[in-house]
N, C-alpha and C positions, 0 to 999 in steps of 0.2 A: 743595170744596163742589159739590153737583150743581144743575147750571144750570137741567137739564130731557130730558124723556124724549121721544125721538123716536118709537123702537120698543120693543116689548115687548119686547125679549131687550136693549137698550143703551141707555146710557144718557151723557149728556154734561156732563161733569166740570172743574173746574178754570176756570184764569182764562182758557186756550188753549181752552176749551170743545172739549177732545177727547172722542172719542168713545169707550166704554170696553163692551166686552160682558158683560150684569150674570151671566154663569154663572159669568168668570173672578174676580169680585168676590166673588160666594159664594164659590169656592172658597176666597180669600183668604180670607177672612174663618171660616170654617173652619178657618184652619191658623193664623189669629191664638187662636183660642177653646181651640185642643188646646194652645197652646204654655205657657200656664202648668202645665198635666197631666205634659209632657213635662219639664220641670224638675222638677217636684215628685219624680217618680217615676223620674226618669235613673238606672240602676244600682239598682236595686230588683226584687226578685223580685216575682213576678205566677205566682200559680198559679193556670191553668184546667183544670176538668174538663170534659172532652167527651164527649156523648154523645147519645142519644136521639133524635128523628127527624132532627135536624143531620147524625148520619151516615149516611144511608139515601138522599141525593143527592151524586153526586161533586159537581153543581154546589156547592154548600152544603160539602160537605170545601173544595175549594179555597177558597172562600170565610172560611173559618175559619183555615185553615193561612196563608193570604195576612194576615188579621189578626194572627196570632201573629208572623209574620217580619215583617214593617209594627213591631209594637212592640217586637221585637229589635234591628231597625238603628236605631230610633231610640233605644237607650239602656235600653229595660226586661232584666230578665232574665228571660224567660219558662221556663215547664215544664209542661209539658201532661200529663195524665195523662188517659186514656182508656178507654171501656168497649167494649162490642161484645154487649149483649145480645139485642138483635133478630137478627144474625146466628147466634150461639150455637144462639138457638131454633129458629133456620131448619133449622142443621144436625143438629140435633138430630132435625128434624123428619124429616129426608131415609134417618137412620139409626132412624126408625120409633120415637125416644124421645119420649112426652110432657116437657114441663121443668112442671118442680115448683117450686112456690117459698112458702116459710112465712115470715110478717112480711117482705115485701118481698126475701127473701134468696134467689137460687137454691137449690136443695137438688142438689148436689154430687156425684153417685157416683163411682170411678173413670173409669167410662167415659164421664161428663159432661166430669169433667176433662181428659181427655185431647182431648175436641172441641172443649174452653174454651180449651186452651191452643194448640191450631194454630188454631182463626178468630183470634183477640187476637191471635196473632204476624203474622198476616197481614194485618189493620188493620192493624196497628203499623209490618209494612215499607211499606205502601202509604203511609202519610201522614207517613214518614221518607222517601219519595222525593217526594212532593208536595212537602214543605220544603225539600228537596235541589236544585230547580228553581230553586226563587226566589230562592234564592243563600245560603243559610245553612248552615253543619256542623250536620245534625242526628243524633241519636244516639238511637239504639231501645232500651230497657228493659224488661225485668218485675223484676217487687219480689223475684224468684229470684235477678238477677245480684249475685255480690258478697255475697247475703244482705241486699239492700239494705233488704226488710221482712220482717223476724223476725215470727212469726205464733204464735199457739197455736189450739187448736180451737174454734172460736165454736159456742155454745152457747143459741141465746135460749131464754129458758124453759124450760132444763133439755135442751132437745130437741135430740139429735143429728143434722143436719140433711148431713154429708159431709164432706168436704174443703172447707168453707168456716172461713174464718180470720179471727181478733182480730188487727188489728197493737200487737204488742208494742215494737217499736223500728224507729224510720226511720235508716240510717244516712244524718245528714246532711252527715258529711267526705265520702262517697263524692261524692251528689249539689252537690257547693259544687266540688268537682274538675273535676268536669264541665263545670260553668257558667263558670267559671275556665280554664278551658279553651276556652272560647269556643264551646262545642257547646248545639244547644237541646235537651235531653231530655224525649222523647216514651215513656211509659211505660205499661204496661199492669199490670194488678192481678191478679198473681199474689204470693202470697207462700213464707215456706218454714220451718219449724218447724224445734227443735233438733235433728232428726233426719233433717233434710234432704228431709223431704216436702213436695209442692208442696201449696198449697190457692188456691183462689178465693176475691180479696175482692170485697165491695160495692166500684168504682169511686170513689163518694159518697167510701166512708171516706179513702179512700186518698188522695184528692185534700186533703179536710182535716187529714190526717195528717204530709204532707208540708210541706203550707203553715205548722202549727202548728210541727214541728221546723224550720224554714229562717227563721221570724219572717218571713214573707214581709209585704207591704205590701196586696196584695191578692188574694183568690179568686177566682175565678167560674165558678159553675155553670150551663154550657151544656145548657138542660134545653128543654121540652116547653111550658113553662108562660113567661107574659110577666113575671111579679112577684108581689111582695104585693100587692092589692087593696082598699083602701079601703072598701070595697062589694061581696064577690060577684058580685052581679049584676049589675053596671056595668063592663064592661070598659074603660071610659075613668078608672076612679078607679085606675090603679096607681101607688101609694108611690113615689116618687124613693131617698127618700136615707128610712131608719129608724134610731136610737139602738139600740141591742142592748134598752136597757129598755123601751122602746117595743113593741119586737118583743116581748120578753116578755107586755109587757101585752095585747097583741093575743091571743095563746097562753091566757093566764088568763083572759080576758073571753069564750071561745070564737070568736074572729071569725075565726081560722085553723085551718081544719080540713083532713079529705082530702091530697091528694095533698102539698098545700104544707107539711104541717107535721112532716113528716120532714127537709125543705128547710130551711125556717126555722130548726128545731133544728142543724142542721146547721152554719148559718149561726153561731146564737149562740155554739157550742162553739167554732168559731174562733176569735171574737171572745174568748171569756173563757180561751183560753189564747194571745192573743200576735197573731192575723192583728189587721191594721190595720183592714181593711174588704172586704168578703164580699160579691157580686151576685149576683143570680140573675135570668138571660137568658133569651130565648125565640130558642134558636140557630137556630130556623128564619128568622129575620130576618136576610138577609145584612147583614156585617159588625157585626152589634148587638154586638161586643167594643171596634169604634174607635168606635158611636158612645154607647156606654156609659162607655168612660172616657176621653173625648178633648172631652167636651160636658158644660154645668154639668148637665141634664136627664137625657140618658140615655134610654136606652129601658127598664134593667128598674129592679128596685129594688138598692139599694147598703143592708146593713147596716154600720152603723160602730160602733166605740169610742167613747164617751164623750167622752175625750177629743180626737177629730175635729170639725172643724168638718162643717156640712152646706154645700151648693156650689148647692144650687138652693130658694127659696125656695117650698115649697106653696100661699101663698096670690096668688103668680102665678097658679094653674092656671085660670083663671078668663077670666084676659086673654089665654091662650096655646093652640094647637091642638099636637095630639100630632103 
């Protein structure tokens, strides 16, 4: 029981009226709040996709990689899958290429590919040595090795847009060996058709593709953007925790438009083929992945299955500061 506060940083406790410093109390109490998460999720896959301004500061890489190994040692079985478009663009930009891109999709030439396929590899070794650090086997991928994602030629609207690829098949005995293995796989999105040609996928897909084949428990998509929104205009109304129908209904009613609603869909197709429950981050927030699912709140929004319960009640929000 606490007796009484002397100073603002301590505070005095107990029937000895010791004196107790209240930072190491939060933190306590902090790692009481993750511990039922950590059970829940012990030995569970966890697929995050990473990308967008998150990766445009090492501070904010290590930041992220430091969260992915944080939920490795304690029992998840993470897999990170990654983009690298703004880099892409960069070099693209250096070898005097504009980047093209139709319905959100690069548009793909040879000669794209070939500069898509060495940035991506070189992401990919730089944040398999950042994990490498922190003391975890991590293991570098594209959807090439192994044939790990079978692809055919993605076509939206009829229109041949390059060497951009459909994933046709994830192989998931490959990626389960690995994990099994006790390696974190860090992967990048290239895939390779039955004729052994490389193509470039959307990241997005790639990440739900894999999470969908491996029944993972949960997704998340480390993006640009803080959540669903309640309110457009009110950046303090963002969703916690949404039912996938919910989500839907938002979609129907129009209140999710623009950027987020490629995201949201994204979200749902998870959910209605197997992921558990699906978030979407504002990865420029360091570590917003421990305090998204290690806390009943969260920082982004958390789409779930139906048959999930919800962990944080909305009509708190009232009583509570973000």
């Amino acid at each position: 029981m606490i007796l009484r506060r002397d100073q603002e940083d301590s505070i005095f406790i107990g029937k000895d009226n010791k004196m107790v410093n209240q930072k190491y109390l939060d933190r306590a109490e902090v790692l009481i709040e993750a511990l039922p998460y950590i059970q829940r999720f012990n030995r569970k896959i966890i697929v995050i996709k990473y990308g967008g301004a998150a990766m445009e500061s090492e501070e904010l890489k290590r930041s992220v990689i430091a969260d992915v190994v944080l939920l490795k040692l304690v029992g998840f079985k993470p897999i990170i899958v990654h983009g690298g478009g703004k880099a892409i663009s960069k070099w693209l930009g250096k070898e005097n290429i504009e980047p093209e891109f139709y319905n959100g999709l690069r548009v793909t030439n040879a000669e794209t590919l070939e500069i898509a396929e060495m940035v991506l590899g070189k992401v990919n070794n730089d944040l398999v040595k950042m994990a490498g650090k922190l003391g975890v086997r991590a293991i570098g991928l594209s959807g090439m090795d192994g044939s790990m994602l079978k692809v055919s030629k993605k076509k939206p609207d009829g229109r041949d847009i390059g060497y951009v690829g459909e994933i046709e098949h994830v192989d998931g005995e490959m990626l389960q060996e690995v994990i099994d293995d006790d390696f974190l796989p860090i992967i990048y999105p290239l895939g390779v058709d039955a004729d052994g040609q490389a193509y470039n996928i959307n990241a997005d897909y790639v990440a739900s593709a894999i999470a969908e084949e491996m029944k993972a428990n949960k997704l998340a998509f480390l993006s640009d953007i803080e959540g669903v929104y309640k309110d457009p205009d009110d950046p303090e109304s963002v969703i916690s925790e949404l039912y996938v129908n919910e989500a839907k209904q938002l979609i129907k009613d129009g209140s999710v438009d623009g950027g987020m609603l490629p995201k949201l869909n994204n979200c749902i197709d998870a959910i209605d083929n197997g992921v558990t429950r699906v978030h979407i981050l504002d990865g420029t927030i360091p570590h917003c992945l421990l305090m998204e699912i290690f806390t009943d709140k969260g920082v982004g929004t958390a789409v779930l299955s139906e048959k999930e319960r919800k962990y944080y009640d909305e009509s708190r929000r009232d009583q509570e500061t973000r």
